[in-house]
C-alpha positions in Angstrom: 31.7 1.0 7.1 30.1 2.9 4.2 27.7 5.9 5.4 26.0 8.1 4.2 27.1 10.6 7.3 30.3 11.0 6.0 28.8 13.1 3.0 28.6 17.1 3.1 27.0 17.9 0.1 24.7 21.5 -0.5 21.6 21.7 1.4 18.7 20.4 -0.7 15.2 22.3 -1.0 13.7 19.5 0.4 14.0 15.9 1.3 12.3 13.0 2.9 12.5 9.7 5.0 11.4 6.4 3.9 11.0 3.9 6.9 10.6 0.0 6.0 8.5 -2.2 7.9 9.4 -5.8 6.7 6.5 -7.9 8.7 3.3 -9.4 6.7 0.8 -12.0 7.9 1.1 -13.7 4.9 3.1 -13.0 1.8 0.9 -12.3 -1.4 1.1 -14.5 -4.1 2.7 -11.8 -6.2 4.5 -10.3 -3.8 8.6 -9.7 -4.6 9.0 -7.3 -1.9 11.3 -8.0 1.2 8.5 -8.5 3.6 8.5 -11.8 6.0 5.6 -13.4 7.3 5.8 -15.5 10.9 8.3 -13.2 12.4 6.5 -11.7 15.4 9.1 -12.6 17.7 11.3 -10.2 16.0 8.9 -6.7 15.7 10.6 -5.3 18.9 13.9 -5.8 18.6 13.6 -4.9 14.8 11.8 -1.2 16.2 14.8 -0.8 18.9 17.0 -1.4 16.1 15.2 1.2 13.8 14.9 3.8 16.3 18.6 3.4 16.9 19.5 4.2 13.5 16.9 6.7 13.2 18.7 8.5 15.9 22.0 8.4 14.4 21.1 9.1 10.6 17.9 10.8 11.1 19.3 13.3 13.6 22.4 13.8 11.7 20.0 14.5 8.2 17.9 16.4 10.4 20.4 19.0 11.5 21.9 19.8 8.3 19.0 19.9 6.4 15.6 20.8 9.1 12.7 18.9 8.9 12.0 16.3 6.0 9.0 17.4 3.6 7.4 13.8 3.4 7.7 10.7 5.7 6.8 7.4 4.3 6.7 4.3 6.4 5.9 1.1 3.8 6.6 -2.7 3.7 5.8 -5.2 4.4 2.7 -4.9 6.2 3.4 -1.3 8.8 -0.2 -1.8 10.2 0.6 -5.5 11.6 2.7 -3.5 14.0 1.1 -4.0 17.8 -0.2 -0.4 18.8 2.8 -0.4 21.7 5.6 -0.6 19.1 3.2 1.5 16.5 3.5 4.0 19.3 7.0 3.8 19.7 8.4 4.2 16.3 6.0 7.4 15.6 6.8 8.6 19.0 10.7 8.0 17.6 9.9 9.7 14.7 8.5 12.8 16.2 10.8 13.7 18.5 13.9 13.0 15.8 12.6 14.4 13.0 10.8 17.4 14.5 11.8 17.9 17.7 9.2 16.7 19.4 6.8 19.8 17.7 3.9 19.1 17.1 3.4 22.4 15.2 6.5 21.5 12.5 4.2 18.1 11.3 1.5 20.3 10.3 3.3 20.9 6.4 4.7 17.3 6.5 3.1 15.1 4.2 3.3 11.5 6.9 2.0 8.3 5.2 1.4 4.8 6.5 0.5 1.8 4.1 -2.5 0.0 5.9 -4.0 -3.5 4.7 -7.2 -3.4 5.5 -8.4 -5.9 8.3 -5.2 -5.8 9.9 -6.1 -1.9 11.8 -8.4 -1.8 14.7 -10.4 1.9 15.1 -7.7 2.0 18.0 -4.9 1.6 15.7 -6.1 4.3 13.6 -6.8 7.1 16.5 -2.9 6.2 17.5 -2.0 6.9 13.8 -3.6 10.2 13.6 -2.8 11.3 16.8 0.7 10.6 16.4 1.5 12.6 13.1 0.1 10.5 10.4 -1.9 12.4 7.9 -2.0 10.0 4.9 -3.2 6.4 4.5 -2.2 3.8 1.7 -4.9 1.5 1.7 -3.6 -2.3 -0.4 -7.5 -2.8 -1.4 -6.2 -4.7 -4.9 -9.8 -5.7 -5.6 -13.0 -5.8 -4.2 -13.9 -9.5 -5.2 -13.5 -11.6 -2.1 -12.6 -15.0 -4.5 -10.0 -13.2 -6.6 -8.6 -12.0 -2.6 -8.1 -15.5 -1.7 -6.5 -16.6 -5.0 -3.7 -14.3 -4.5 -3.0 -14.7 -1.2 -4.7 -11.4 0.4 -6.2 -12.6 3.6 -8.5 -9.2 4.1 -12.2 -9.1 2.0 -14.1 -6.5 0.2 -16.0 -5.7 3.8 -12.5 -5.4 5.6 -11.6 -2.5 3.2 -14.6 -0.8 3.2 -14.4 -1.1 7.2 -11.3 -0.1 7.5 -12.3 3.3 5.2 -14.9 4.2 7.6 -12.8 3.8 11.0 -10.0 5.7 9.3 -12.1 8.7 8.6 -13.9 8.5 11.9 -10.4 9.2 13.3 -9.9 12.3 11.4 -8.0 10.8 8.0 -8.7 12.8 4.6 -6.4 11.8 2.8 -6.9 8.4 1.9 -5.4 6.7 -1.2 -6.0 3.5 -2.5 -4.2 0.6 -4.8 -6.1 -1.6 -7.3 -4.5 -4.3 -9.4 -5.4 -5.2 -12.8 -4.4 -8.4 -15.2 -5.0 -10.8 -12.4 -5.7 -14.1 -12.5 -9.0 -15.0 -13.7 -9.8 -11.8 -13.4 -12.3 -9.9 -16.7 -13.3 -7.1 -18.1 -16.8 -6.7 -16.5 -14.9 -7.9 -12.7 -12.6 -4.7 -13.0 -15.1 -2.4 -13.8 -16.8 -3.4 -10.7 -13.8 -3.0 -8.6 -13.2 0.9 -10.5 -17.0 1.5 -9.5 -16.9 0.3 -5.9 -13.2 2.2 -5.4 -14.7 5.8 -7.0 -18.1 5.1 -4.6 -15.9 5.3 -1.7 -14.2 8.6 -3.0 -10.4 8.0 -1.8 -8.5 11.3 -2.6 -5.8 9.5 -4.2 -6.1 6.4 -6.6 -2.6 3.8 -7.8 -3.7 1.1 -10.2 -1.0 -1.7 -11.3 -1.0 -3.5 -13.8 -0.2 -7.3 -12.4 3.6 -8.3 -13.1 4.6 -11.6 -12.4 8.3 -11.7 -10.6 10.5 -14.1 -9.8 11.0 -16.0 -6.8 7.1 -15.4 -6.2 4.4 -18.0 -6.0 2.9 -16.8 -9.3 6.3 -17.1 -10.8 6.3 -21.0 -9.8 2.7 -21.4 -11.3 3.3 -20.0 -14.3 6.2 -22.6 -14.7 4.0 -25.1 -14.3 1.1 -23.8 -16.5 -0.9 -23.6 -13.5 -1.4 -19.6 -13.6 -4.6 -18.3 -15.7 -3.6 -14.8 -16.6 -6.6 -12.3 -18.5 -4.9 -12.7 -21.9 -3.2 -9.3 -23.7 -6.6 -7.9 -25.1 -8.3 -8.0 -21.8 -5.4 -6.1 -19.8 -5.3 -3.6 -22.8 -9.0 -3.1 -22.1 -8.9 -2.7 -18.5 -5.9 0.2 -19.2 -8.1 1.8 -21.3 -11.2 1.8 -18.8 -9.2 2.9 -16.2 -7.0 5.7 -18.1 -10.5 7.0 -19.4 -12.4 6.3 -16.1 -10.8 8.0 -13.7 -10.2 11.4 -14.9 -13.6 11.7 -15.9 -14.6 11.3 -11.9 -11.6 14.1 -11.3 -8.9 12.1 -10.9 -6.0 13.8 -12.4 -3.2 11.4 -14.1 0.3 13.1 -12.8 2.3 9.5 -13.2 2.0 6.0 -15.2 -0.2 4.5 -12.5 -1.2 7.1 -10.1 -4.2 9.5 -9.8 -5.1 12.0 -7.5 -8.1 14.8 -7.0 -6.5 18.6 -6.8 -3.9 18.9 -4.6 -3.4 15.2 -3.3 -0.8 13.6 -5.2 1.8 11.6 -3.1 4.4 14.4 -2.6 6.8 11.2 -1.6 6.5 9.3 -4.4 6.7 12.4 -6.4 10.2 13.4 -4.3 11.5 9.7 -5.9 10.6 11.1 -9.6 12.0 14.3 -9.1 15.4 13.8 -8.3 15.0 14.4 -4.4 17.3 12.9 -2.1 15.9 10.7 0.8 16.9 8.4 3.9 15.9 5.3 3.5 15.7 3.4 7.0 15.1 -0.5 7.9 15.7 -3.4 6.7 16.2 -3.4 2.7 15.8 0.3 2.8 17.6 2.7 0.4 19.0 6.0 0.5 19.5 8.9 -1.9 21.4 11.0 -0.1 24.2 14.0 -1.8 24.1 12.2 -4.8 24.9 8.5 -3.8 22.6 5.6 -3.6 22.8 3.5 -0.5 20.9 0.6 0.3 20.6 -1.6 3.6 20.8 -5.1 4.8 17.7 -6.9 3.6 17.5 -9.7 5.7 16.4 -9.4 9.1 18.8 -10.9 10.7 21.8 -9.1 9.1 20.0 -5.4 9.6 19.4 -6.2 13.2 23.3 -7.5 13.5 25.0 -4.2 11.7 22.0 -1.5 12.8 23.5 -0.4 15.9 27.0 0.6 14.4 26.0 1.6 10.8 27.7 -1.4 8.9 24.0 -2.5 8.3 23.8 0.3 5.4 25.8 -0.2 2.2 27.6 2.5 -0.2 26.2 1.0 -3.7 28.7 1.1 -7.0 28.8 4.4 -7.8 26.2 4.7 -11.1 28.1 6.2 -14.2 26.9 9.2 -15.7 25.1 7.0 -18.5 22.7 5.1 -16.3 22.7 8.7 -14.1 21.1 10.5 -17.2 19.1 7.0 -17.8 17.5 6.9 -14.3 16.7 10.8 -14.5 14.5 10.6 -18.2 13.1 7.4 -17.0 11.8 8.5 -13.1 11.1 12.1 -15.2 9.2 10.4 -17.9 7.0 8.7 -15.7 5.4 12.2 -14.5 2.7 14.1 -16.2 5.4 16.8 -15.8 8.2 15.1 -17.8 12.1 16.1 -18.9 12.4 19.2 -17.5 15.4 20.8 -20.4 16.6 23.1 -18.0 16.8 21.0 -15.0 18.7 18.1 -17.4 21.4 20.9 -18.5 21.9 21.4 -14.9 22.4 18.4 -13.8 24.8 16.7 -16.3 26.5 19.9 -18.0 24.7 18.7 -21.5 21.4 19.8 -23.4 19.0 17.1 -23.3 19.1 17.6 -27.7 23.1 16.7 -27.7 22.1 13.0 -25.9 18.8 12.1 -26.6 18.0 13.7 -29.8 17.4 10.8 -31.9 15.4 9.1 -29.4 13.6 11.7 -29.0 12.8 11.7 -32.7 11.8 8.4 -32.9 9.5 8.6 -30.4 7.8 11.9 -31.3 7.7 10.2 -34.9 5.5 6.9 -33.0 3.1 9.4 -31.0 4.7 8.3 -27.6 6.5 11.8 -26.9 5.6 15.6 -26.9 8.1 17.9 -26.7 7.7 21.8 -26.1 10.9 24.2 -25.6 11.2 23.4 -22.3 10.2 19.7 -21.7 9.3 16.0 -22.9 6.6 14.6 -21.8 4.9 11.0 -22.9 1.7 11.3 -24.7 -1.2 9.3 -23.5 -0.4 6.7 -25.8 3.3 6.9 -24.3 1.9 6.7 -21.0 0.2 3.6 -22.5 3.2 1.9 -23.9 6.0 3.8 -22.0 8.2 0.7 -21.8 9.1 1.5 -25.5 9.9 4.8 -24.6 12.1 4.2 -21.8 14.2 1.5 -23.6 14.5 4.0 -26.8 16.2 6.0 -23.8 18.9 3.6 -22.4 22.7 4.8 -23.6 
């Protein structure tokens, strides 16, 4: 049995816990994720089975390291959950993770991804009373035709709804996801979806450009011609509207695809680019953890089978230090922050210069990279094409 407990490891500045909720009413069209939709009958014996290895791993993480800076739950659909299980898992979480104090949640940066239409103003109060401080909203667009064609079963009026009953229950900080390049979809369409997104002023603001993945429903149109995709002119335009867009309403850009107003950028997602280890829980969960990637069963079934003793958790291949450096300048490169030099040397016991030096070149010599002394950081054309950049960086 490969875990992560058996590691010792230094004690980290900080850290955080990723919980995955693998249950969706219906799976969207363009959807890749493990989430499962029909599987009701197994939401309370998968949240014993979390809460079990919560309290092994969790408590274990938790007393060598104190609290965790950010807790995540995603999915899947986490608001599906009934409120009784809702309850239980953050009442799990609480007492695990902070010792049941209320007072050491107050620093903690807790999120929940929501769908809208799938919270009652009940479901919401729960959230906030039990620790939650942060809401991921899956809006994707506000046109209720372009919903149903991609297999979102919530409309414009759900999201908008689901905004208001959020912040009656004492949520501030709200962030929200649009998609862009979907089918059908134009110019003109996304602007109206940027418009009605900024006149609802969420605090944060993730917009994705639509990739079609296999295995998806998408993926088995486009096969058979049946998928009418905004062609490469159109999706370059609606980049540019929204990379000009939302900083102009405040938004700051501090990633590739995320936005945030002063002081409300995902400290999570920011833990992931940074290097910071985390404990990934659930079903098709993965772990960071001293310096070894670990990743769980992803099947229901099998997580539910191997929870209880640990075997559902995985040690991954070990990376070599090639696709180590790779994964650090790509998850780096992503920030507004960049290649930190300093932190590189650090890490791998060579300057950034002695192994990326040429790429490095090549890229500042195409207008997709800045360097100063101290970091590299994509320019906002290499924000715009930062695929080139990050293969000019593989070894």
């Amino acid at each position: 049995m490969a875990s992560p407990s058996k590691g010792g490891g230094a004690i980290p500045k900080r850290w955080g816990v990723y919980v995955h909720i693998p249950f969706c009413r219906q799976k969207c069209f363009y959807c890749d994720f493990a989430s499962f939709a029909g599987r009701e009958r197994d939401e309370a014996p998968y949240i014993r089975a979390l809460c079990g290895e919560l309290r092994r791993e969790g408590a274990l993480y938790r007393s060598r390291w104190g609290a965790p800076a950010t807790v995540y739950i995603g999915g899947g659909t986490p608001s599906v959950l009934p409120l009784h299980l809702m309850e239980e898992l953050l009442v799990n979480l609480r007492e695990v993770l902070f010792m049941g104090d209320p007072s050491a949640m107050e620093a903690v940066e807790f999120t929940i991804e929501c769908n809208p239409g799938t919270v009652s103003e009940a479901g919401f109060r729960l959230m906030r009373q039990g620790g939650v401080n942060r809401l991921s909203f899956g809006v994707q667009t506000f046109d209720d035709a372009l919903l149903e064609s991609i297999g979102r079963i919530h409309t414009a009026r759900d999201a908008r709804q689901g905004i208001e009953w959020a912040r009656a229950a004492g949520f501030r900080n709200i962030s929200m996801d649009l998609i862009y390049g979907l089918p059908t979809q134009t110019l003109a369409g996304f602007r109206r979806d940027m418009e009605q997104m900024l006149a609802l002023v969420p605090a944060h603001i993730s917009v994705y450009g639509l990739q079609v993945e296999s295995g998806t429903v998408f993926a088995r149109w486009q096969e058979g011609g049946k998928l009418l995709l905004p062609d490469e002119a159109e999706c370059e335009a609606m980049y540019d509207l929204m990379a000009s867009r939302l900083p102009a309403k405040g938004y700051e850009r501090y990633e590739i695809s995320n936005f945030a107003k002063a002081g409300c950028e995902s400290r999570h997602n920011l833990s992931y680019w940074q290097d910071v280890p985390y404990l990934g829980l659930g079903a098709a969960a993965h772990s960071y953890l001293d310096g070894q990637r670990y990743g769980n069963a992803e099947q229901i079934e099998a997580y539910l089978d191997g929870a209880a003793d640990g075997s559902a958790r995985r040690e991954e291949e070990p990376a070599t230090r090639e696709i180590q450096m790779e994964e650090f300048a790509f998850l780096a490169l992503r920030t507004s922050q960049g290649i930190e030099k300093e932190r590189f040397q650090k890490k791998f016991g060579a300057t950034l210069d002695a192994v990326y030096a040429e790429a490095i070149h090549a890229m500042k010599k195409k207008g997709l990279l800045h360097e100063s002394k101290t970091h590299v950081t994509l320019t906002p054309r290499g924000m715009k094409y930062g695929n080139l950049v990050f293969a000019a960086f593989l070894l």
